[in-house]
C-alpha positions in Angstrom: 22.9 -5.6 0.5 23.8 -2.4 -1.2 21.2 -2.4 -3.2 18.3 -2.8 -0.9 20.0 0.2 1.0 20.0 2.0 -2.4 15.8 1.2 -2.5 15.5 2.3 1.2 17.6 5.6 0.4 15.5 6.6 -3.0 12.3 5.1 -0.8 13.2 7.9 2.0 13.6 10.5 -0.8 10.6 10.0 -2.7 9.0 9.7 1.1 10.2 13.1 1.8 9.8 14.9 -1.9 6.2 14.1 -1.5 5.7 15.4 2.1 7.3 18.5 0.6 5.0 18.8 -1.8 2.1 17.9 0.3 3.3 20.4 2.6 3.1 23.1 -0.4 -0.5 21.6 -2.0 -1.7 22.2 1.4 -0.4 25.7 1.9 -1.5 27.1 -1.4 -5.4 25.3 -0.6 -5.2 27.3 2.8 -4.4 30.3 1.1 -7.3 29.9 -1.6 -9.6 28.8 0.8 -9.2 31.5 3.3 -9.5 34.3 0.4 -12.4 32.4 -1.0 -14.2 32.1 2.4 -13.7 36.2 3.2 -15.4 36.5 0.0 -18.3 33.8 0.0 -19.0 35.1 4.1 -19.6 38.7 2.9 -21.2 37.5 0.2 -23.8 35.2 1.6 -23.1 35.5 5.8 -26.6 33.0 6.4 -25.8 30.3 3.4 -27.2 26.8 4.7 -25.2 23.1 3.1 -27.3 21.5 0.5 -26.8 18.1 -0.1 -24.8 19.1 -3.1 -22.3 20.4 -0.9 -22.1 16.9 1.4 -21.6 14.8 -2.2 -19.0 17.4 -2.9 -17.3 16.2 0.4 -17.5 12.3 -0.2 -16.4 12.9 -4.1 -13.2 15.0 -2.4 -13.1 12.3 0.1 -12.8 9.3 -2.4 -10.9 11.2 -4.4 -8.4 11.9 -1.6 -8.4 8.3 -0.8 -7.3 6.9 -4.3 -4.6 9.8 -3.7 -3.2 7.8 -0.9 -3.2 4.5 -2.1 -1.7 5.8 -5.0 1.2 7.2 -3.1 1.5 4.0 -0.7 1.6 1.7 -3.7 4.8 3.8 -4.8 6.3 3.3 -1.3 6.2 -0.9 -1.3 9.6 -2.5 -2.2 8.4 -5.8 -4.3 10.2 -9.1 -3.4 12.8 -9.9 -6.1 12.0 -13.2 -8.1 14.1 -15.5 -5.9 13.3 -13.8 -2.9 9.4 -14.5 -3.9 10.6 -18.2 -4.6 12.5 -19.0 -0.8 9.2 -16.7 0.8 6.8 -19.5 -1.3 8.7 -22.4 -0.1 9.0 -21.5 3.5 5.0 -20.8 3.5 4.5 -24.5 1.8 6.7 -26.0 4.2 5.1 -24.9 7.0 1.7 -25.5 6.0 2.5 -29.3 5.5 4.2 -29.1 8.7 0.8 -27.6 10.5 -1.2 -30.5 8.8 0.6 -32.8 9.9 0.2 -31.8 13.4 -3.0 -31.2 13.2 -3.6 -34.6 11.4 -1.7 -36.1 14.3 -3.4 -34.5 17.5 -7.3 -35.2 15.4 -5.9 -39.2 14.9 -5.4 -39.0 18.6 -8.4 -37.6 19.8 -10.0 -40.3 17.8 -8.5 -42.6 19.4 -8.8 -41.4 22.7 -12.8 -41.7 22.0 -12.9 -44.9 20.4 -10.9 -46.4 23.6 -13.4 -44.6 26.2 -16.9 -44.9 24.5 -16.0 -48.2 22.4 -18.0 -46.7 18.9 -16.4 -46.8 16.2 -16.7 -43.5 13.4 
């Protein structure tokens, strides 16, 4: 038990170091941004968007994407090997268990048919 609250702990930590540092990413960008828009506005006040400018946006977009899932993949706790194991065997079991049933309540329906219409199939 100690240790999973030792994952959850150093899970919470890393959680928080990297809103931190999100936090600061984000503040430095606003800064450069609004110094660089000041500049490009008095530069070039009528400047349309090209389509370079929209691929631009998707590249940043993907880019920001693989980010995430980067950062997510860091935040899952992996099973341990017997953990993995009893999770397997519960999952097997109860998909015999399902067929089963299901094998049971399609037998009966059969049944039911052949008794009412008298065909066999």
């Amino acid at each position: 038990m100690a240790k999973k609250e030792r994952q959850r702990r150093s899970a919470r930590q890393a959680r928080s170091q990297e809103r931190e540092r999100m936090a600061a990413d984000a503040a430095s960008d606003e800064a450069t941004t609004s110094s660089t828009k000041a500049v490009q506005s008095s530069l070039q006040p009528s400047r349309k968007h090209s389509k370079s400018d929209a691929k631009k946006a998707n590249g940043g977009r993907i880019k920001t994407y693989f980010k995430a899932v980067k950062t997510e993949m860091h935040r899952v706790v992996w099973p341990s090997k017997p953990e993995l194991k009893n999770y397997s065997g519960a999952v097997i079991c109860a998909l015999v268990v399902c067929g089963l049933a299901i094998w049971l309540v399609d037998t009966g329906f059969v049944a039911l048919l052949v008794s009412f219409t008298g065909l066999r199939g």
